[in-house]
N, C-alpha and C positions, 0 to 999 in steps of 0.2 A: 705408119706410126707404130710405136713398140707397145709391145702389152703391157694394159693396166698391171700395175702392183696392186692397186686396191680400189675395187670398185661395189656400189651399190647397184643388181639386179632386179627391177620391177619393189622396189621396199616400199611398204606403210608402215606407216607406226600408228596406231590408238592409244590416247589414254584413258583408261575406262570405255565409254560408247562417244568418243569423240577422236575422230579419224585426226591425225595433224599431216602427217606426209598419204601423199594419194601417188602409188607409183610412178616412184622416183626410179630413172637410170643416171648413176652419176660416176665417172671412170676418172682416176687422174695416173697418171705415167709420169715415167721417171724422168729426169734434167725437164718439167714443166712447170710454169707455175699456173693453177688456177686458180681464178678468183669465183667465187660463191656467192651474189647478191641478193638484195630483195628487202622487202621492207621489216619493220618489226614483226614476227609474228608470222613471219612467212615459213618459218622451218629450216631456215641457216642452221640455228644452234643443235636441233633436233639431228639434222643430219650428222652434219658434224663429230655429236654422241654416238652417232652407231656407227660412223667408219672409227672412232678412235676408243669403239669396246666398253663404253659405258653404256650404252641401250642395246637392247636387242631390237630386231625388227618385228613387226608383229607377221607382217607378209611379204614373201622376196627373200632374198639372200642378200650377202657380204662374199665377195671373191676377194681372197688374198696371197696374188701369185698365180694367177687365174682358178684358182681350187676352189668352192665354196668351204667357206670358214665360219664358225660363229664362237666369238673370244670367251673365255669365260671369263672375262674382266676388261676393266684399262689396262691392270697390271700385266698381263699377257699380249694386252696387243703392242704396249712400252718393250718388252722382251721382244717381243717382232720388228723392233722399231717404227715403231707408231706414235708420235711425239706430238702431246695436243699443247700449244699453248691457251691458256684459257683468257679470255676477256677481266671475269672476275678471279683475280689474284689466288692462288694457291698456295701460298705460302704461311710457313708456320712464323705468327709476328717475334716470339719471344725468342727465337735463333738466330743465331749471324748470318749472314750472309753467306759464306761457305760451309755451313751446317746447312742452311735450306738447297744449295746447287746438288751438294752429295748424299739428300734425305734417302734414307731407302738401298742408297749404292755407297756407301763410304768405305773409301780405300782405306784399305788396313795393310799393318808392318807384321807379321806373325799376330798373334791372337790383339792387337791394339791397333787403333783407332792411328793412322799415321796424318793429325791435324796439319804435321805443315806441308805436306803433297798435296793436300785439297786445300788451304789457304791459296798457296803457291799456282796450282792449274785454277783457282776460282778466279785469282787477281790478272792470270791470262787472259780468260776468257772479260772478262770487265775491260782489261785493257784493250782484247781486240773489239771490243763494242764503243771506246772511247769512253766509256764509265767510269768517273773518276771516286769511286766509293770503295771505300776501305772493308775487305772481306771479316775483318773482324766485327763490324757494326752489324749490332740489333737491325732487324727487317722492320722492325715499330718505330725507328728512328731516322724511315729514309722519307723521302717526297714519293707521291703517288708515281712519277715519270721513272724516277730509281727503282721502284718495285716493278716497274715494267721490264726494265733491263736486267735485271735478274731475272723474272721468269724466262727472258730472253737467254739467258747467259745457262741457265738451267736445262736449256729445250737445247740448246749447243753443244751441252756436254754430252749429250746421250747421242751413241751413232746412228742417226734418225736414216731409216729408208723414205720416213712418210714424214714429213712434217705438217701440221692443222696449225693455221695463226687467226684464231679468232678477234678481230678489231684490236692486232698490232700497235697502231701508232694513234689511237685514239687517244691518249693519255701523252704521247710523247712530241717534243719542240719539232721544228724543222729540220736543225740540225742532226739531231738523234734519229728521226725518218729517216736522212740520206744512210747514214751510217746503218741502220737496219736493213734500207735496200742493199747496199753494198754486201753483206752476207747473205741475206736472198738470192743474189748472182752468185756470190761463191758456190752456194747450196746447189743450186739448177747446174751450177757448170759440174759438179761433185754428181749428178747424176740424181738427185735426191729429189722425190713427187711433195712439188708443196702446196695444198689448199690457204688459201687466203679471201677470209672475208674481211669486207670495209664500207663501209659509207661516205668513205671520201672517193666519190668516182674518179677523181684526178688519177691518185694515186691507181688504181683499179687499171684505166687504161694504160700507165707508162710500167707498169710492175708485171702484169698477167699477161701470158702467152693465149689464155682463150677465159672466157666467162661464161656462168650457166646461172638463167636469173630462177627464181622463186617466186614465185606468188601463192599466198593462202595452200602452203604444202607443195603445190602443182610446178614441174619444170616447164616455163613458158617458151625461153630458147636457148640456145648454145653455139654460140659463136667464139670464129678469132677474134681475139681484142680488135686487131687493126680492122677487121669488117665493121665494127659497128662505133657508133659516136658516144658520147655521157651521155647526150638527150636522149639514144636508144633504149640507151640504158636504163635512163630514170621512167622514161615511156612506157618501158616492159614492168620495171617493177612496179609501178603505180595502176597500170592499165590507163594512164590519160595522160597528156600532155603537162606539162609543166612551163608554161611560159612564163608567167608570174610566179616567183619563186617565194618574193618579199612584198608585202605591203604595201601603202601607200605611209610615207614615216607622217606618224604622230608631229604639227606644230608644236604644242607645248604651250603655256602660258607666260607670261613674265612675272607671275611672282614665283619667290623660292617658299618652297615647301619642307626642304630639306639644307640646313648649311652645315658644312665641316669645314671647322679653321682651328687650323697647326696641330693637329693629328697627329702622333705619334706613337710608331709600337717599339717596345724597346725591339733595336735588333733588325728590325725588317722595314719599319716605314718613320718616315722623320720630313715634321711639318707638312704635313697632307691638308691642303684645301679644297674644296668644292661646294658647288650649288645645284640644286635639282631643281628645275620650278616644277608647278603642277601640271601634269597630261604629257611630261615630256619623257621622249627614252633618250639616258645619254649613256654612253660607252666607256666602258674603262677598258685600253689595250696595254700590252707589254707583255714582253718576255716571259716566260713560267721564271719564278724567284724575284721575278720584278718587285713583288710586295702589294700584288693586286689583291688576292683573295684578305692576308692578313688585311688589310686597312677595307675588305669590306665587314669582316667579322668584327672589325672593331667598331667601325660604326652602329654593328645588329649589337651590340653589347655581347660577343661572344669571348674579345679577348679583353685584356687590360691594354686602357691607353690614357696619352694628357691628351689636351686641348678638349676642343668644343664640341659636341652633337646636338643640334637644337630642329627639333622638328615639330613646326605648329610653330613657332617662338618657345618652346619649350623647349630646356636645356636638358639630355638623357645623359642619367649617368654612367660612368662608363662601369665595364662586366657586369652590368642587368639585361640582361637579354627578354627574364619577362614584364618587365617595366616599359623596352621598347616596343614588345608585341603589342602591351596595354594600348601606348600612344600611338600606338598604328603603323611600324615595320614588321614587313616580313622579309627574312631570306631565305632562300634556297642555296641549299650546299651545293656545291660541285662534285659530292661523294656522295652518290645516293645509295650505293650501299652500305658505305660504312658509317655516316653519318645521317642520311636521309630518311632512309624507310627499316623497318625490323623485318627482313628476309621470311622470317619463320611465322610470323603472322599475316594474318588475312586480311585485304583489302578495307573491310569496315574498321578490322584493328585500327590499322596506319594510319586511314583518311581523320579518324573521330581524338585521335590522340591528345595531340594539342589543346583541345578544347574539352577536355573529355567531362569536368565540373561542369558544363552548361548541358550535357548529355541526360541531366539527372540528380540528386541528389536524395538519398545513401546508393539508389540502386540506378544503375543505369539502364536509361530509356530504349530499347534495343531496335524498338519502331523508330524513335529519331534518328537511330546514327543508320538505321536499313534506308529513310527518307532520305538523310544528306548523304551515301552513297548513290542512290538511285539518280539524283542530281549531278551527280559528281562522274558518273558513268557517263549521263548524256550528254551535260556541259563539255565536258575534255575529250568528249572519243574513245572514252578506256575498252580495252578491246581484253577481257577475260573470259576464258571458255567457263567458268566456274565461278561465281560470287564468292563461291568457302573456300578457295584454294589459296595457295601461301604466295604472296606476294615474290619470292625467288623464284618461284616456278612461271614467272609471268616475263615479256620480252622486256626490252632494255626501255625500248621506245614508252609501253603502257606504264612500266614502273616510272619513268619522268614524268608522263600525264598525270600518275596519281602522287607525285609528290608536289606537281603542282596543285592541284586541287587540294592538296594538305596544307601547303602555304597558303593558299589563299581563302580556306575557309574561315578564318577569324575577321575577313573581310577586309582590310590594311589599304592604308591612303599612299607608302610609300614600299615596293618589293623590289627586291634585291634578287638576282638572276645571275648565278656561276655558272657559268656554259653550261645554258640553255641546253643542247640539242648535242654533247659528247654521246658516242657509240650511239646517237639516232639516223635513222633511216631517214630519205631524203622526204619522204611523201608527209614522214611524222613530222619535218620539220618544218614545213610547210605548215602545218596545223599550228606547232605552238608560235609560230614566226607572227599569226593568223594573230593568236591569241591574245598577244604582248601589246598589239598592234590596237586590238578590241578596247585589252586593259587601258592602255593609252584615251584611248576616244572616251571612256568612260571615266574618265577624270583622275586616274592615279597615276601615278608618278613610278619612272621604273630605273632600275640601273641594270644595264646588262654586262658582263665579265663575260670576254670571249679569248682565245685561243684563234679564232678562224677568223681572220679580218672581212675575208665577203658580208660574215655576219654583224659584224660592226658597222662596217659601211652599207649595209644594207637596210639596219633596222634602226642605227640612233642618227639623233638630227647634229650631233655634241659628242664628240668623243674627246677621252682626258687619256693621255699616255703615260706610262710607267715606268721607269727608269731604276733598279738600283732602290730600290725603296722611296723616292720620290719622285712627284708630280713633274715632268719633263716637259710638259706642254698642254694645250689644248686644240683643237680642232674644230671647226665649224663648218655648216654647208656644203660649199664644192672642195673645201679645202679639207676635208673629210672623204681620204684618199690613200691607196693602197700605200705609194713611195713614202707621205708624209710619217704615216702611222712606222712607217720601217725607220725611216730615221731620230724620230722619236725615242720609240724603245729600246734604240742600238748605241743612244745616248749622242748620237751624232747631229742633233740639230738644240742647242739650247733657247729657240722662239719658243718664248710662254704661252703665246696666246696667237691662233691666228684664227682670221677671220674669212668668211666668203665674201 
């Protein structure tokens, strides 16, 4: 095997008196790809940080080029070709698109600024990703999946010896995966050492030349991909078996609890109907652009829309969003960083928020919202090394447990679920899979928005497909199934309704 380019020897990292990495040996070499597993909280991101010169190690070295190295930045290990994509978006929102790919490096004509050679190499690079977005569009005005292909198209442009892709295609279609793996092979054939982490095991075995799992800091094994199976996989990172992956689905009641008829948002959804009865999970699938999330936001009263929302027999009117909390919905965004939780605030911040008038009155009660944390820790599994630390400094997986437990402390007869379990670990998903499952049994009513079909067919009894801004079909029972759901949302089967 040829010499690492860039490898971690014997590394800890502490923060304060709490050890996170417990020596780690982790080597990647050039034309390989590695994939980096483990559950939330295992120390992926940590590592990550200190081969791509944003942490230091506290113990051990960084070899780079077999030397021991230690960067004095990112910006330095970037100059070395050290190119991290990051999970959470790096991008400046109020810039175009080819002012955010050339931040830092913009090609200049003599003393100016030469916009249309970085227009012009931006709209290459987008077009060799199949990106169909215009280099002069604001970064604030694309879809989450677009901002992914730009950091993509950004980590391109730079002549990377090392590439880091932190949960890559979490955010993006099927389509746009292949297309991403297709420059991953380019990259490995180019000679270029790529770390990849993911929580799509699939992806993990067909993508990575070898894998090195993580648990709580500690490297458990490292293997060639083709040695070991996903169940090794998920076996190592979990420490136990995963046979039961999903629940046993929620029956549901036959009354409705929840009806939407002839819903429409301007632009994105037209004539949406549905029915939720009580204790039941039903599924909403379709394509990203389908006009899933808008027509559930219009339901929570987040956008404007016509037709109906009656929950209870009560008619909600539409863009009240805390009129429906009143009557009892909750949602959960599909952006929990940008919409979900405040980054820079503390776990009790975030949890107590929404409710924070029942917290107290002029002053707030600091013993209550330390109680409903305290709950809210043991209820969900929240795994923080730190009560006072800032909710961005916590994993992907705990920051969903507590933006569940944000949604569901106002107590809601009807929650709303945007992919559940994006950038979580398999073992976390297991938990909130657990949870949805609980809420179910306990008489509420839930809608889940997924991206992952196992996860629709695994957890609702009723899935509704999405086409093009409208309702394409329904699904039931056994007929709640991978093919149907594809022809469904590909707009290729127009049955409205099928049954088991």
């Amino acid at each position: 095997m040829t010499r690492p380019v860039l490898a971690l020897e014997g590394v800890t990292k502490s923060f304060g008196p709490i050890e996170i990495l417990h020596g780690v040996d982790f080597a990647l070499h050039p034309g390989e790809v590695h994939a980096l597993i483990g559950e939330n909280g295992a120390g992926k991101s940590t590592t990550m940080k200190i081969l791509a010169g944003y942490l230091d190690p506290t113990e051990g070295q960084v070899t780079f080029g077999g030397k021991p190295t230690r960067f004095a930045g990112s910006d330095e290990a970037e100059d070395l070709g050290i190119i991290m994509i990051h999970q959470e978006f790096n991008l400046a929102e109020h810039l175009s698109v080819d002012q955010n790919v050339f931040l830092g490096r913009e090609i200049k004509r003599g003393p100016f600024l030469d916009h249309k050679a970085m227009r012009a190499r931006t709209a290459a690079l987008l077009s060799q990703l199949e990106c169909r977005v215009d280099p002069a569009t604001p970064v604030n005005q694309l879809s989450v999946p677009d901002k992914q292909m730009v950091e993509i198209a950004k980590a391109l442009s730079r002549q990377a010896r090392v590439l880091i892709m932190d949960e890559p295609t979490a955010v993006l279609t099927g389509r746009e995966t292949e297309v991403l793996f297709r420059q991953i092979e380019r990259l490995r054939a180019e000679g270029v050492a790529i770390l990849y982490t993911s929580h799509k095991l699939g992806e993990v075995k067909r993508i990575a030349d070898r894998v090195t799992v993580l648990r709580d800091g500690t490297m458990i094994r490292s293997d060639r991909t083709a040695d070991v199976t996903e169940d090794d996989m998920a076996a190592a990172m979990v420490g136990r078996e995963l046979s039961d992956l999903f629940p046993p689905k929620a029956g549901g009641g036959a009354d409705a609890i929840l009806e939407v008829e002839d819903v429409s948002v301007p632009g994105v959804v037209e004539d949406a109907s549905l029915t939720l009865n009580k204790g039941e999970v039903l599924g909403i699938g379709g394509l990203v652009g389908s006009g899933r999330t808008e027509l559930a936001e219009a339901i929570a009263g987040l956008r404007p829309r016509s037709g109906t929302v009656r929950l209870n027999g009560q008619d909600l009117p539409p863009n009240q969003v805390a009129q429906a909390m009143r009557a009892g919905l909750a949602y959960l965004t599909e952006d929990r960083k940008g919409a979900g939780l405040l980054l820079d605030k503390t776990l009790r911040e975030n949890l107590t928020l929404p409710l924070l008038e029942t917290f107290g009155r002029p002053l707030i009660d600091r013993g209550r919202e330390e109680a409903a944390l305290d709950r809210a820790i043991d209820d969900f599994a929240i795994r923080a090394p730190e009560r006072g630390m800032k909710v961005g400094d916590m994993s992907g997986g705990n920051q969903q447990k507590l933006l569940l437990a944000k949604t569901l402390l106002p107590d809601p007869q009807v929650v709303i679920i945007d992919e559940p379990t994006r950038g979580i670990d398999i073992g976390t998903k297991q938990q909130i899979y657990t949870l949805i499952a609980k809420l179910a049994a306990e008489g509420r009513s839930i809608i889940v928005i997924s991206s992952e079909m196992p996860e629709l067919i695994g957890l609702a009894g009723r899935v509704i497909v999405m086409h093009a801004g409208r309702i394409a079909g329904e699904l039931a029972g056994d007929a709640v199934t991978e093919g149907n759901i594809v022809r469904l949302a590909m707009g290729m089967d127009d049955q409205k309704d099928s049954a088991a």
